[in-house]
N, C-alpha and C positions, 0 to 999 in steps of 0.2 A: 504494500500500500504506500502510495506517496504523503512522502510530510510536506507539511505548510511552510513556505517561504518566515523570515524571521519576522520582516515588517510588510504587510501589503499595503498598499494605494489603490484605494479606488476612484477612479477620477468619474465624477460622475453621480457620487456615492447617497447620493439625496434620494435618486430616481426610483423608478418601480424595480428595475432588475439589479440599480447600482446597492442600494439599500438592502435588495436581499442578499444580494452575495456579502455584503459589509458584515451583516446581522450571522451569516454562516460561517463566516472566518471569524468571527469573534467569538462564537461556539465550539468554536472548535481551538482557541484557545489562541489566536493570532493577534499581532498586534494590528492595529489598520490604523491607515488615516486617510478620512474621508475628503478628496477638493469638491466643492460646490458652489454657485453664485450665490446659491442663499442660503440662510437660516431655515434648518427641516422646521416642521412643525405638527404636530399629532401623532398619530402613530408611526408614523415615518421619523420621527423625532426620538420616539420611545428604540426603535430599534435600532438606530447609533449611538445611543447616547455616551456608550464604553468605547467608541472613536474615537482618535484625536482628529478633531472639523478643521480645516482649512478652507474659509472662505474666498474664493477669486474665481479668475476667468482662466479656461484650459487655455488655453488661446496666447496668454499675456505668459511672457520667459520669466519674469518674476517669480510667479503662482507658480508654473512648472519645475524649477529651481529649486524652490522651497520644498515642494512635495516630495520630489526624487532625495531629498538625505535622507540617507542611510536606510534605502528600502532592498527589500530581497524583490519584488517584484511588482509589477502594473496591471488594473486592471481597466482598459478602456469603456466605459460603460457610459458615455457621452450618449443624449441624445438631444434631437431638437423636433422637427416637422413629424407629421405624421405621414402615412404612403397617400391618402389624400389630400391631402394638401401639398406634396412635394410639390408637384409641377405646376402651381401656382404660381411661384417664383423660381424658377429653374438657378438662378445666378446668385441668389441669395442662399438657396439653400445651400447650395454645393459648396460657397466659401464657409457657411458656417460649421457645414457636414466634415472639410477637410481640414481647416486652418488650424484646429487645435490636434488632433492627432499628427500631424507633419509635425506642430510644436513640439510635442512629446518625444517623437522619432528623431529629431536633431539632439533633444537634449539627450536619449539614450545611447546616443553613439559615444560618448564622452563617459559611459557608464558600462565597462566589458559585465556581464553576466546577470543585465538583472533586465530582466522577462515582461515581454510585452502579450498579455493577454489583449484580443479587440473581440467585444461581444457583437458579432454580425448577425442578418438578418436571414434569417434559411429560407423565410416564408416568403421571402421577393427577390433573393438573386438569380434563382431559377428560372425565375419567370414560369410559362408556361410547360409543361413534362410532358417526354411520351410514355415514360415508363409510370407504374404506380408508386412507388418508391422510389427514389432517388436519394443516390449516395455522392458523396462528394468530388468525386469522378465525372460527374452529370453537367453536359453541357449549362452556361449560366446566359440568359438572353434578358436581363430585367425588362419589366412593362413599364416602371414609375420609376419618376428621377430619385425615389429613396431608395429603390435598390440599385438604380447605377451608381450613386456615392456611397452605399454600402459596399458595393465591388468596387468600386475603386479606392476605398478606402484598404482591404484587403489585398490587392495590389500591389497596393504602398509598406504596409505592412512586408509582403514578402522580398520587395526590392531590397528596402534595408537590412532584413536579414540574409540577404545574398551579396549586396553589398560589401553592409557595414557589419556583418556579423551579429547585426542585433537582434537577440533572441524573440522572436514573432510567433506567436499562435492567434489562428482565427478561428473562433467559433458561430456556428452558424444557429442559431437558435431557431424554436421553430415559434406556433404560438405561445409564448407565456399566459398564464393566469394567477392568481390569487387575491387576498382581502385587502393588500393594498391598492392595488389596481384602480386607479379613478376612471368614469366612465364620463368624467366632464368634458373629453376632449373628443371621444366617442373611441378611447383607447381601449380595444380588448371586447371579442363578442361576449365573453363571459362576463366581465364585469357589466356591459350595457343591458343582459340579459337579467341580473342580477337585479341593479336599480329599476328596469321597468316594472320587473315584479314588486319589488318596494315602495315604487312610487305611483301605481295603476296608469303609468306613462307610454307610449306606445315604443314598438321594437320595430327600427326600419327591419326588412328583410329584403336586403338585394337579390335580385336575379331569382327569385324564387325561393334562394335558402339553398339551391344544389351543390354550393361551393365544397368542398371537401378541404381539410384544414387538420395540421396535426396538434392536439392541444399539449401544453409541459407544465405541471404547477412549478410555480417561480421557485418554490423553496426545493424541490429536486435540481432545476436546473443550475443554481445557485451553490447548490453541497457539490456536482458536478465542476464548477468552476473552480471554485477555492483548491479541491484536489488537483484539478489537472494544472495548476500555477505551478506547483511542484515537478513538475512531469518538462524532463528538459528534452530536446531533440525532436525528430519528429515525431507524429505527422503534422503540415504545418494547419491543414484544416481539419476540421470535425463537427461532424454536426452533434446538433444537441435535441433531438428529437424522440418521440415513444417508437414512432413506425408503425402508430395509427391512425385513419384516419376518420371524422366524422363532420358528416353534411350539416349544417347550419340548423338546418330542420333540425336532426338529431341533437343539438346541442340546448335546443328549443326545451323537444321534450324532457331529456334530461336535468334542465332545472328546473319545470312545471314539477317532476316527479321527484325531486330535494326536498324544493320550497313546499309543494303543497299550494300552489299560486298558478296564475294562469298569464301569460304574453300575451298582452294584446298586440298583432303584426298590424303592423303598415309596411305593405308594399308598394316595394319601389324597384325601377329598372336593371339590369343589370350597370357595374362602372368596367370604362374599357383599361382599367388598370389594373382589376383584380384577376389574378388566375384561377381557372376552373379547379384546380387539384393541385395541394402540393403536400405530401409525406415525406417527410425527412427518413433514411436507413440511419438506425443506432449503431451500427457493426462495428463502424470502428471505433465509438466511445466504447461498448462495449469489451474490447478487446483491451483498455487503456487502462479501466475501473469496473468494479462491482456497478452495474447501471441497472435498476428496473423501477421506472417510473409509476408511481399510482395511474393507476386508471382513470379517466375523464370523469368517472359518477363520483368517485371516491375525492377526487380531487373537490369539483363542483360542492361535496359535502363539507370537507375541510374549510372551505371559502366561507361557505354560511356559516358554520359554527364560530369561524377565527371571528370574522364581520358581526355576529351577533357580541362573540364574548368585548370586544373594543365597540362600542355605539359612535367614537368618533368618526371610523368607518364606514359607519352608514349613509343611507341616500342627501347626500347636499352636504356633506363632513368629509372632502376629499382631502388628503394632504399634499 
């Protein structure tokens, strides 16, 4: 089994994914220091709080400076736009998507041995598959400008470590979920499926609901990350997925059949940015780590129960 790095960074560490890997290496007994532009607050608050916070921008060589003493390892967990929104502003997103990981990448070259995790997007660099499963071998065609600046962030990533020797893993993650999850921004089928039920508010349903989607609870994907920081050499990608998949619909009923609650749909057309189907293969995380993610119900369950026992969490208490 791999051990944990002495000190991690998580850049990023406020977010939905950055916070829970923060919250899993400090369980597991790691030092962390979290960069962020702001102050957490709620339960996203409660689960760094054995952080050490560094407030700033990834972006500014100052902030990056500062973060990078004396760490064993990085975990890039920046995020900004969502895949709907990417190409709204195509030229805005991309500076924001790239400029602070490039920052990070200049500062790690000046630093031999210390590990650049980047948490990519599985669920859009593929784009559209012909196979049902798809492994990291799998041709990448993005639909939406947030998965070509996820690939090309990944890119970037590998240059430098062919380069400059700097130690680069990408991870491609597939759907995340869990209780901290906001559905303010309309982030995450599960969490929006969650609050409609909570707040008798309607659930768009694109394209019918036929989408097929692989679901991850944050906090598996999260104990998967912290371990693999450890894990030096190849391979330099991996996906981070169940290697299930379930149609919209299905995700429908299975939280009618949690909750005890009913979705009310609002349908709407399909968007020409979403793909029909994308299942991440685990094979090669498996092969890295002990990996067997919960189940979609089981997960779904864990969500309600965490979401109920924290009411900060609930509908209109995003953090």
């Amino acid at each position: 089994m791999p051990t944990a790095p002495p000190r991690l960074v998580v850049l990023g560490g406020t977010g939905f994914l950055g916070s829970a890997v923060t919250s899993s290496a400090l369980a597991e007994g790691v030092d962390v220091t979290v960069v962020a532009r702001h102050e957490p607050s709620g339960p996203t608050a409660a689960a760094v709080a054995h952080a050490d916070l560094l407030l700033g921008d990834v972006g500014d060589p100052g902030t990056v400076e500062m973060a990078l003493r004396h760490v064993g390892a990085v975990v890039f967990a920046v995020g900004d736009q969502l895949p709907e929104d990417s190409n709204l502003d195509v030229r805005r997103h991309s500076s924001r998507a790239l400029a602070p990981l490039l920052e990070v990448l200049e500062a790690l070259r000046t630093r031999p041995g210390v590990g650049l995790t980047l948490l990519s997007s599985g669920g859009t660099v593929y784009g559209d598959t012909r196979t049902p499963v798809v492994d990291e071998g799998s041709p990448t065609d993005p639909k939406c400008s947030y998965g070509v600046m996820h690939l090309a962030a990944e890119k970037y990533v590998g240059m430098y470590r062919r380069l400059y020797g700097v130690p680069g893993r990408v991870l491609r993650i597939a759907n995340p979920y869990g209780p901290l999850q906001s559905a303010a921004r309309g982030q995450g089928v599960v969490a929006a499926l969650l609050d409609a039920v909570a707040r008798g508010t309607a659930f768009r349903l694109f394209g019918g609901g036929r989408a097929v989607r692989d679901y991850v609870h944050v906090d598996d994907v999260a104990s998967a990350v912290v371990r693999l920081t450890s894990l030096p050499g190849d391979p330099e990608v991996v996906n981070v997925g169940s290697g299930r998949g379930h149609t919209v619909v299905e995700v429908v009923r299975l939280v009618e059949e949690v909750t005890g609650g009913t979705v009310r749909i609002e349908e709407e057309a399909g968007r020409s940015f979403d793909v029909d189907r994308i299942v991440l293969d685990p094979g090669r995380l498996a092969s890295l780590l002990p990996w067997d993610p919960r189940p979609l119900r089981t997960g779904i369950a864990d969500t309600v129960a965490a979401r109920a026992a924290s009411p900060s969490t609930g509908p209109g208490r995003h953090p």
